[in-house]
C-alpha positions in Angstrom: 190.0 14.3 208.2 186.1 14.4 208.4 184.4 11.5 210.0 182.3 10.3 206.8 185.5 10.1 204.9 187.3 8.0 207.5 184.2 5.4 207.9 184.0 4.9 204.2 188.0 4.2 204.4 187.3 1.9 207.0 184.9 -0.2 205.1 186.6 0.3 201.7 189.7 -1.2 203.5 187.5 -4.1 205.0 185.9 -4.9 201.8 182.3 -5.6 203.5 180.2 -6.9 200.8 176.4 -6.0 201.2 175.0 -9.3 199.9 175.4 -12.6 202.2 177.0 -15.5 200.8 174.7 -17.8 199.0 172.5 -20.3 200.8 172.5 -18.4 204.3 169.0 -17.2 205.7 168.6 -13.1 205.5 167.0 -11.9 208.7 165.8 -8.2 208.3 164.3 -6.7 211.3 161.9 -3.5 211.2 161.6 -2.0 214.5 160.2 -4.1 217.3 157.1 -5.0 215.1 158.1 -6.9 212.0 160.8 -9.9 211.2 161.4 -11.0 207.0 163.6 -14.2 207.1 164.6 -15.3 203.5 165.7 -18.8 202.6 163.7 -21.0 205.7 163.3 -24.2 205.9 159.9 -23.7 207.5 158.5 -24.2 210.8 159.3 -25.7 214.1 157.6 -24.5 216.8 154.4 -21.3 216.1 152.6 -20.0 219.0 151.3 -16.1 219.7 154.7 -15.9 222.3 157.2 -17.8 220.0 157.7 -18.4 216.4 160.8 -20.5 215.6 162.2 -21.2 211.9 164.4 -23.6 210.8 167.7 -22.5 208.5 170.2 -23.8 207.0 172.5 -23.5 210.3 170.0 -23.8 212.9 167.0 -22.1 213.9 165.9 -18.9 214.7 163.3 -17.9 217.4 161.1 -14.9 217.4 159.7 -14.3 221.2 157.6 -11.6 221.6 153.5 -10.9 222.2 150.8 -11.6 219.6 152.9 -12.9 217.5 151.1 -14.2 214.2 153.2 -15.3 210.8 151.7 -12.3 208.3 153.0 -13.9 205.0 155.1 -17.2 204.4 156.1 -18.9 201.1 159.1 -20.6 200.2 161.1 -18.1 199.7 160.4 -15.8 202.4 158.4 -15.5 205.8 157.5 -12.4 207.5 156.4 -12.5 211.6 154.5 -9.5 212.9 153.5 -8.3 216.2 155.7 -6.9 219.3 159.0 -8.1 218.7 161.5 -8.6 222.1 163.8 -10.8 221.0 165.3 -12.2 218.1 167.6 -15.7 218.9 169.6 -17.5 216.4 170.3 -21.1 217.4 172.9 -23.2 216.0 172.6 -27.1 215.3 174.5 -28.7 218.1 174.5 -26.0 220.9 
């Protein structure tokens, strides 16, 4: 059996659906430069270290170095500069 067949088995079998459940955040990350979070509930916390957005389930931070929020509206924000770490933090933890 070829590898490529066997992986699409694998997912076939598991049923992963690409699209998230409604309501969640989607947090795409583009290499270590560039974060798109859809469905925020805007900011809490926006300095050139740390960027932090609040979602439905929490928050999640953005550390890195000259940081700086590129585009925001309501349905989506993007953060740019040198990304080092992405955190999600959950309501109660």
């Amino acid at each position: 059996m070829q590898n490529g067949s066997w992986m699409q088995k694998l997912a076939d079998r598991a049923d992963l659906s690409a699209e998230p459940l409604p309501g969640l955040p989607i947090i795409e990350i583009a290499g270590d430069t560039r974060v798109l979070i859809e469905r925020h509930d805007g900011m809490t916390e926006y300095s050139r270290e740390r960027i932090c957005v609040k979602v439905r389930y929490g928050c999640v931070c953005v550390c890195g170095c000259g940081l700086e929020l590129t585009r925001m509206s309501k349905e989506q924000l993007i953060i740019s500069g040198r990304i080092d770490c992405v955190q999600i933090q959950r309501r109660g933890r």
